[in-house]
C-alpha positions in Angstrom: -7.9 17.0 -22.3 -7.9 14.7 -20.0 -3.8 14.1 -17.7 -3.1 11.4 -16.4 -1.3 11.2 -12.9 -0.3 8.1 -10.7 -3.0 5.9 -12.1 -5.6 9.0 -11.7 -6.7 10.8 -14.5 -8.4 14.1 -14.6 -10.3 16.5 -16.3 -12.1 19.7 -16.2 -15.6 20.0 -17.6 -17.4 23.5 -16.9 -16.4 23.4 -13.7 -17.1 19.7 -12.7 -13.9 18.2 -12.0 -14.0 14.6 -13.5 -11.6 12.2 -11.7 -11.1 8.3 -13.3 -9.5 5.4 -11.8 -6.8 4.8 -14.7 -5.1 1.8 -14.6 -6.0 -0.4 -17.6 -4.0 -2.9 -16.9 -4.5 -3.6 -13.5 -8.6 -3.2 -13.8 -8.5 0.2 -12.5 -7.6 -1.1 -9.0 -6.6 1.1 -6.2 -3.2 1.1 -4.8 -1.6 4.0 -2.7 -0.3 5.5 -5.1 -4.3 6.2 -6.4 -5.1 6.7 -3.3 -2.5 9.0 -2.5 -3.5 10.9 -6.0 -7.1 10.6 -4.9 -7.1 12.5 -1.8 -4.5 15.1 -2.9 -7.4 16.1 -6.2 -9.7 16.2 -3.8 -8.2 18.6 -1.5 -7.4 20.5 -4.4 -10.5 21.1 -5.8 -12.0 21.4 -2.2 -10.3 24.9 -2.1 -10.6 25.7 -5.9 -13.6 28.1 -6.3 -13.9 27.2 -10.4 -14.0 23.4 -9.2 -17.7 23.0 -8.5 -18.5 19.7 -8.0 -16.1 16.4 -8.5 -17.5 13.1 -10.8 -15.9 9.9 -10.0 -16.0 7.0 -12.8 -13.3 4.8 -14.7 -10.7 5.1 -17.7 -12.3 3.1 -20.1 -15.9 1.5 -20.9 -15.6 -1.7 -19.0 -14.5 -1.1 -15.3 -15.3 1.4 -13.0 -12.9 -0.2 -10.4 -11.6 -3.4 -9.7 -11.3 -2.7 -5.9 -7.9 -2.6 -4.0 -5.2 -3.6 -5.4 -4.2 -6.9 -4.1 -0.7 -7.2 -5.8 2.3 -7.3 -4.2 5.1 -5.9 -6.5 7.3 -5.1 -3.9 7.2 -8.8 -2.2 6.0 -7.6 1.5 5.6 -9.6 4.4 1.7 -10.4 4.3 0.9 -8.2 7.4 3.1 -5.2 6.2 1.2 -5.5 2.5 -1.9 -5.4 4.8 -0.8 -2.7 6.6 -0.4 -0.4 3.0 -3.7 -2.0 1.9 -5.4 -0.8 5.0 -3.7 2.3 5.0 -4.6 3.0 1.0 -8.2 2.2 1.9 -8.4 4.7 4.8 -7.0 7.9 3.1 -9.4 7.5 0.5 -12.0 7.2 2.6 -10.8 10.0 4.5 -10.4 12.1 1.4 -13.9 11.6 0.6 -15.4 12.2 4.1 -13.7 15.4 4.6 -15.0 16.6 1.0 -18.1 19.3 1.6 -19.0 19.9 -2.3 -21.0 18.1 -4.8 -19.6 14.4 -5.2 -21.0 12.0 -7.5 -19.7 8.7 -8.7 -20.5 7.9 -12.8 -20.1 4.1 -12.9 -19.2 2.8 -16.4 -18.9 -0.7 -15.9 -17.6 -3.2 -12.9 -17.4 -1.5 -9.3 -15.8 -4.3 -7.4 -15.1 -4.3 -3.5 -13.8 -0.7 -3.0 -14.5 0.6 -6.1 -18.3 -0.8 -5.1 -17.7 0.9 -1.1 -16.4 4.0 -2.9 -18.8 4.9 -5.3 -21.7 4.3 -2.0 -19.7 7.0 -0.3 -20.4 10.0 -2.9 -23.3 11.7 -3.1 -25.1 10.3 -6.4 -24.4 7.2 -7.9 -25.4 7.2 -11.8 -24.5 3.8 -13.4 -24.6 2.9 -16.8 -27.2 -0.2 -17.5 -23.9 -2.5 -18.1 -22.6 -1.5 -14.7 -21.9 -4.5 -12.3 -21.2 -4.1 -8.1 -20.1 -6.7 -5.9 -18.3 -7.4 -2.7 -16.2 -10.6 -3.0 -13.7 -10.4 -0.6 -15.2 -13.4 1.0 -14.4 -15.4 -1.7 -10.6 -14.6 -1.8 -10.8 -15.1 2.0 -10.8 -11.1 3.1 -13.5 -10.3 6.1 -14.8 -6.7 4.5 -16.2 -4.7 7.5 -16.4 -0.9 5.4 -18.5 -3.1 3.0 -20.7 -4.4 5.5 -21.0 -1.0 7.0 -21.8 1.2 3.9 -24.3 -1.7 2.4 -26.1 -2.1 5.5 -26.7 1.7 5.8 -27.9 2.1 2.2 -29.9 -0.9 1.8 -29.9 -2.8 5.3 -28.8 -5.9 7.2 -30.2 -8.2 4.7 -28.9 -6.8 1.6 -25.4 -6.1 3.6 -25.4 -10.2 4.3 -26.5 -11.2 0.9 -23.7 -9.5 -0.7 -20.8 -9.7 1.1 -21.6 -13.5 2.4 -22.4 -14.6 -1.3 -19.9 -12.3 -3.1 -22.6 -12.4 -5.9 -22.7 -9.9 -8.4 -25.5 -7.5 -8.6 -26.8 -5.4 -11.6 -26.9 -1.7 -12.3 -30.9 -2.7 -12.9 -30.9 -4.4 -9.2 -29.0 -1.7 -7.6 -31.3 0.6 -8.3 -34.2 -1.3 -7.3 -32.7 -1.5 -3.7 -32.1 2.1 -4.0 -28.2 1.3 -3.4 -27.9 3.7 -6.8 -29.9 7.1 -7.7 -30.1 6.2 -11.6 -29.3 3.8 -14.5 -29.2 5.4 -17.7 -27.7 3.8 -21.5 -24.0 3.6 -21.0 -23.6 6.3 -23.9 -25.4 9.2 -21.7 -23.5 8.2 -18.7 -20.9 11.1 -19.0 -23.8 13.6 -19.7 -26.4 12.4 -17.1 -24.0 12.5 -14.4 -22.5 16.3 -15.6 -25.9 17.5 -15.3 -26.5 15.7 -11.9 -23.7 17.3 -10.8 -24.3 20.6 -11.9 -27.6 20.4 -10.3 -26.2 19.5 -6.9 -23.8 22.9 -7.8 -26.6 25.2 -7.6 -27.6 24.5 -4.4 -26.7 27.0 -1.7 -23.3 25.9 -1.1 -23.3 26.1 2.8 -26.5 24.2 3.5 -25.4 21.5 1.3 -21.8 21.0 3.0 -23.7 20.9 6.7 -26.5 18.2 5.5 -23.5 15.9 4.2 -21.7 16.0 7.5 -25.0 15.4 9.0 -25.6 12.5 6.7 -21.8 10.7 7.2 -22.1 11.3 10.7 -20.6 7.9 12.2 -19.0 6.8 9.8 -15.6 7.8 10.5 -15.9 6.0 14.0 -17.3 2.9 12.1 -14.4 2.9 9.2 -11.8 3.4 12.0 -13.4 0.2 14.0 -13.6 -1.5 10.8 -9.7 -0.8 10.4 -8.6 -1.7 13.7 -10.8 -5.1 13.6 -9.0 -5.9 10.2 -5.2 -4.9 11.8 -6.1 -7.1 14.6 -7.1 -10.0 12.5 -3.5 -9.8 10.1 -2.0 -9.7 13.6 -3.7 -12.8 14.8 -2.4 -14.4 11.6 0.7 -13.4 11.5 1.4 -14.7 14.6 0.0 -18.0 13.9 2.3 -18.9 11.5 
């Protein structure tokens, strides 16, 4: 049975930990509090010998994830809100980075902004054919640096500036065709393709396929951290404008 924990539900599944962005009501958006949650159930099961691999996907059969939370119940001034959004966006990153076993992303519907960047981090993306991904910061007036970063790197410059200049949305169909996504599959095998991906990935000598991953997210960290600083610069050009 699946428990529910700071908008982070989780549950075990012959060993594959299944994490989902649960937050209904808010689109399965990320705040720090998810983030937060994110992070901590993936250091857990980093050091959790029965936890052999981690699936990523959403509560629900509509959203995957909405992206960052954008709200502001707590009325913050705009750069301090930015600061927490940044801040939110970082740790998971972070918690993903430093994560050395089997990580795959199920994707059950809309991955929007960083539910789009974080589902490119894992290792596998599996979507369901009704899956959607977009980056439309742009359109809300939001520069996204991580998303031109982690687009560009899967599917290159061009892809990178179609997306995140357009904020268009792209299929599950299209995704795969630009080889941003492993597999689509009929949103009722979703759950089973991607436990059997991730078992898979399991089997594989474990210390071989921690070293290849660091190899393969070599760079990003420096790239997310300029990304960051860029975007605290910018609020701070704004903020002082007023």
């Amino acid at each position: 049975m699946a428990e529910a924990f700071n908008g982070l539900s989780s549950e075990c599944r012959d060993g594959v930990l299944w994490l989902a962005f649960d937050r209904p009501r808010a689109g399965n958006a990320v705040n720090a509090d998810v983030a937060q949650a994110l992070a901590d159930a993936l250091a857990q099961a980093a050091g959790d010998v029965a936890t052999v691999a981690v699936v990523l996907t959403g509560a629900g059969e509509k959203i995957f994830s909405a992206g960052i939370d954008v709200k502001n119940p707590d009325n913050l001034p705009h750069e301090a809100l930015a600061a927490r959004r940044r801040g939110a966006v970082e740790h998971c990153l972070e918690a993903i980075l430093a994560f050395d076993k089997p990580l795959l992303a199920a994707v059950n519907g809309y991955a929007i902004g960083l539910g789009f960047m974080l589902a490119l981090l894992t290792d596998r993306v599996i979507a369901a054919d009704n899956a959607v991904f977009s980056l439309p910061e742009i359109d809300i007036n939001i520069p996204t640096f991580l998303g031109i970063s982690m687009v560009a790197r899967a599917g290159g410059s061009a892809l990178a500036s179609d997306l995140v200049l357009s904020g268009r949305r792209m299929s599950a169909a299209e995704a795969r065709e630009r080889a941003l996504i492993a597999e689509v599959v009929p949103a009722a095998d979703l759950a089973a393709t991607a436990q059997k991906a991730a078992l898979m990935l399991a089997a594989k000598p474990k210390a071989a396929f921690a070293l290849d991953k660091q190899w393969l997210k070599r760079g990003l960290r420096e790239e997310f951290a300029a990304a960051n600083a860029r975007s605290a610069e910018i609020q701070k050009s704004l903020a002082a404008g007023k």
